[in-house]
Structures are given as C-alpha cells and as structure tokens.
C-alpha positions in Angstrom: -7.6 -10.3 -9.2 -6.5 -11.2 -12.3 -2.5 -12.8 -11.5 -0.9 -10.9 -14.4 -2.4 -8.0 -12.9 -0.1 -8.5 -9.5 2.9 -9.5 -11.7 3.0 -6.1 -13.6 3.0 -4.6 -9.6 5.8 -7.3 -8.9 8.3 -6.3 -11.9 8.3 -2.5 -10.5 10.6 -2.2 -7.5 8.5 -1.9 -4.6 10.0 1.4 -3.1 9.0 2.8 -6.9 5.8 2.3 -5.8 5.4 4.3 -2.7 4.4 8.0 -2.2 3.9 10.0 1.3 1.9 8.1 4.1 -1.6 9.1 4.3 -1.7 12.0 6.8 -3.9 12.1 9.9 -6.2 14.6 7.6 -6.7 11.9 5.1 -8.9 9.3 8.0 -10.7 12.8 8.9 -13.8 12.1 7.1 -16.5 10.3 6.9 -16.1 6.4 6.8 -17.5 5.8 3.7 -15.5 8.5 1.9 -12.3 6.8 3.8 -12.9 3.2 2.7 -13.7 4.2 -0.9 -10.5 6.4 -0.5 -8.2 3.2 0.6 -8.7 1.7 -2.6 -5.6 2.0 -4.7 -3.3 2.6 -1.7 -0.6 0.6 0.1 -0.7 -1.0 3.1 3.1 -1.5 4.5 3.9 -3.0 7.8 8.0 -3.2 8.2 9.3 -5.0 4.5 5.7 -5.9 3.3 3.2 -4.5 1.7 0.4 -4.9 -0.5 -2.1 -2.6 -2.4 -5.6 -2.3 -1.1 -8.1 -3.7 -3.6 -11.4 -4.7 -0.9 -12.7 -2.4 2.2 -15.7 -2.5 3.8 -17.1 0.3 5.7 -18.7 0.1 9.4 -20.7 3.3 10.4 -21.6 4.6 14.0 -25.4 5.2 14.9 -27.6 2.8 12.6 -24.9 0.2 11.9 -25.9 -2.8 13.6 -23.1 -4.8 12.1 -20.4 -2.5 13.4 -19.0 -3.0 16.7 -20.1 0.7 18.0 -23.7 -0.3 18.4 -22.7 -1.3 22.0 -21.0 1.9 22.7 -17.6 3.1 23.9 -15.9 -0.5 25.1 -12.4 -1.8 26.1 -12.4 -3.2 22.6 -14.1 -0.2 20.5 -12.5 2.7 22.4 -9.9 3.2 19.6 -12.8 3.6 17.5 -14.4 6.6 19.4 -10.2 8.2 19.6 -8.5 10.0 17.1 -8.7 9.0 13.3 -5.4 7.4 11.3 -5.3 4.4 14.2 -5.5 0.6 13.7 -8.3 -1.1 15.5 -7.7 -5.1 15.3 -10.1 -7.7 16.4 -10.4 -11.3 16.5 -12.9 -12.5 14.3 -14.8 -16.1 15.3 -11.7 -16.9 17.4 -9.3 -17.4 14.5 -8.6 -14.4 12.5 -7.5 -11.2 13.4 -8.8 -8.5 11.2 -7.3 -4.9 10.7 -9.7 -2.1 10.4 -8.7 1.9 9.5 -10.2 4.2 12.4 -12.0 7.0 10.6 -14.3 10.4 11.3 -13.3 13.6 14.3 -12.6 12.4 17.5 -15.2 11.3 19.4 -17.5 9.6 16.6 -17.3 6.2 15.5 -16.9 5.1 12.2 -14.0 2.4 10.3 -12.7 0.8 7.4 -12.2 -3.1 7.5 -9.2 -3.8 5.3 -10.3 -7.0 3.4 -8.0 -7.6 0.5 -5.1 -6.5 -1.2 -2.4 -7.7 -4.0 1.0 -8.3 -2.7 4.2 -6.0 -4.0 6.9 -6.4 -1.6 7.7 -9.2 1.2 6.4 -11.6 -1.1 8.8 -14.2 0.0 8.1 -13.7 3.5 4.3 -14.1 3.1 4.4 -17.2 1.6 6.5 -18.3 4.7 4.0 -17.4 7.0 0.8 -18.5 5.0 2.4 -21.8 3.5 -0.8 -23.6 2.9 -1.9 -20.8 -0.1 -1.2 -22.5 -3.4 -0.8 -18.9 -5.3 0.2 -15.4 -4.4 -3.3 -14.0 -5.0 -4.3 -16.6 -2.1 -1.8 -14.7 0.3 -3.8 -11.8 1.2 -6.9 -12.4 -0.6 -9.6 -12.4 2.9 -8.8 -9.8 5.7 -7.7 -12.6 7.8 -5.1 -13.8 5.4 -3.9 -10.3 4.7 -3.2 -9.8 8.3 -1.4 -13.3 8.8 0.5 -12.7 5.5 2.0 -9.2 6.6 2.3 -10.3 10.6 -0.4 -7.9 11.6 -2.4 -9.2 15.1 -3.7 -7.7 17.9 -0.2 -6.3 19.7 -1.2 -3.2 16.4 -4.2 -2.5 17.9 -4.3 1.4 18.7 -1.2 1.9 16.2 -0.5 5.5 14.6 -1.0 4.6 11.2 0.9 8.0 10.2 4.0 6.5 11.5 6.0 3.7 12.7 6.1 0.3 10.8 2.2 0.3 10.4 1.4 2.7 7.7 -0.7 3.6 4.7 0.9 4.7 1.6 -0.3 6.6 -1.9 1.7 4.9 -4.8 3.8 7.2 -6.7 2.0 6.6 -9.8 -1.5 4.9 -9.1 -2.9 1.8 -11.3 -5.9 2.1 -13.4 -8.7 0.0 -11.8 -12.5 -0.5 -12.1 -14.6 -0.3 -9.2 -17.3 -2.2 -7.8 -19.7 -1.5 -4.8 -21.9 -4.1 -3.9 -23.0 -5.1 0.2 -20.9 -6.3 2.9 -20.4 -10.1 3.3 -20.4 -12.2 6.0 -22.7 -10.4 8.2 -26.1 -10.6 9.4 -27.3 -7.3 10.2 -27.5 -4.0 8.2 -26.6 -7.0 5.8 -28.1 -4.8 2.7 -26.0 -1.5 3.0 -24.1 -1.1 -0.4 -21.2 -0.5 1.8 -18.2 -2.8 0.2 -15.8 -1.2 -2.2 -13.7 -3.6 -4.7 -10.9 -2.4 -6.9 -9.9 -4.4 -10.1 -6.5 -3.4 -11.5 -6.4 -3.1 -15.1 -3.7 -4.5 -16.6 
C-alpha cells in the first residue's frame, strides 16, 4: 500500500469515515462472497481502526487448509455457530490471528483478516508495535494487525455486530483495484484462488 494512499485516509477525521456496522445478514453468506465483501470496510476495536485491504477465505468440506477439516472442536466450534462472530487462533505459537465467522448456522466457512491501512489509533499502534519503522508496517500481516489494535484470543467468540469489536462500511468508500491470487503460507489446498487484495487509489 502505497503511504500516500493511508495519508489521504489519515487527513479525514476518522469518525468521517464510518457508516453502520455490518449487520449479522451481511456474514450470512457464503465465505468467499464474505471475504471479497470485507474489502473496503473498517475494522474498529475500542479507538482503532483500520480499513481492510487483504482477506483470505477458509471453506468447510474440501478445504484442507482450514481448520474445519477436523470437525466441530473446542477451538473451531465458533466456526460451526452463528455468523458475524470472531474466531482467534494462535498461529505457530506467536501470532494471534482474527478470522470473520461466515455462512447459516451450522456450516463452516471464515474470513482471515490479513491486512489493513491504519485511520484512527495510530498513535496507539505504534506504541504497541514499536519495532515497525513505518505506519504501513503496523498492520501490514494478520499477526501485526491484531497486535497493533490489541486483538488476542480473550475476542474469540465476540459479536462482531456490537460491542468494541466491530466491522464498519465507510461513509463514503475509496476507489481501489482488486487482486485475487492464492492463499499464502499454507500447504494444503495451497492453489485455491482464494485471497482477495485491495489497492486504494489515491
């Protein structure tokens, strides 16, 4: 993301830039439809947020990289409940990642939330993430974006249509160009065009 692209974001007060939370009908659909739909939208938890510009989605039956294959567990049952909750996971011991619960009740199916350009809390995120040399840094892996907005594993299950864990529309969105290419960092189902990038146009 190109840094003048996150300034132009930065000069508009943030609360100019959010609309309505996404409603519970919004994470009602299919995954794929729900990860490409994240793009463009703002992810706030308490006074930061940041606009989503990378998602990845994880399918049910037939995705052997999503963490359904093994059925309803302790750590997937969110998955299996009701759409519009946050499942959060620790990934290789280290980072804890935030995915978007999607499809009906009872089918499994997310969105892993993998990037996004900071607009408010700014400040704050550099305080928690002091080693990243430049804002784009901050919340530029999904491990980062959770550190940078203090999002762990105490979210996991959280309504995302309410509280201080939500997902926003902006008021008026951004142009951007998209990208789909496969997911990263993965081994299986490695070759599903299932990644979806965002590039804010100046």
């Amino acid at each position: 993301m190109r840094s003048g692209a996150a300034c132009c974001f930065r000069r508009r007060r943030a609360k100019d830039l959010f609309g309505d939370i996404l409603p519970r009908s919004f994470y009602n659909r299919d995954a794929v439809t729900v990860a490409r739909s994240l793009l463009g939208k703002i992810l706030v938890h308490e006074t930061c947020a940041g606009i989503i510009t990378e998602v990845e989605a994880y399918l049910g039956e037939g995705d052997l990289a999503a963490h359904t294959t093994a059925g309803i567990t302790d750590r997937t049952r969110v998955i299996f409940g009701a759409p519009g909750h946050a499942y959060v996971y620790l990934s290789y011991g280290m980072h804890e990642c935030l995915n978007v619960v999607a499809e009906a009740e009872g089918q499994a199916g997310c969105a892993l939330i993998r990037a996004l350009v900071p607009v408010a809390g700014v400040d704050l995120m550099r305080t928690r993430r002091p080693a990243s040399k430049t804002d784009r840094d901050l919340t530029s892996g999904p491990g980062k974006l959770t550190q940078a907005l203090g999002i762990n594993r105490s979210h996991y299950g959280a309504d995302l249509t309410q509280g201080p864990l939500t997902i926003r529309n902006q008021r008026n969105e951004a142009n951007f160009t998209f990208e789909v290419t496969p997911r990263i960092g993965i081994t299986k189902s490695a070759d599903l065009p299932l990644r979806f990038i965002a590039r804010i146009v100046p």
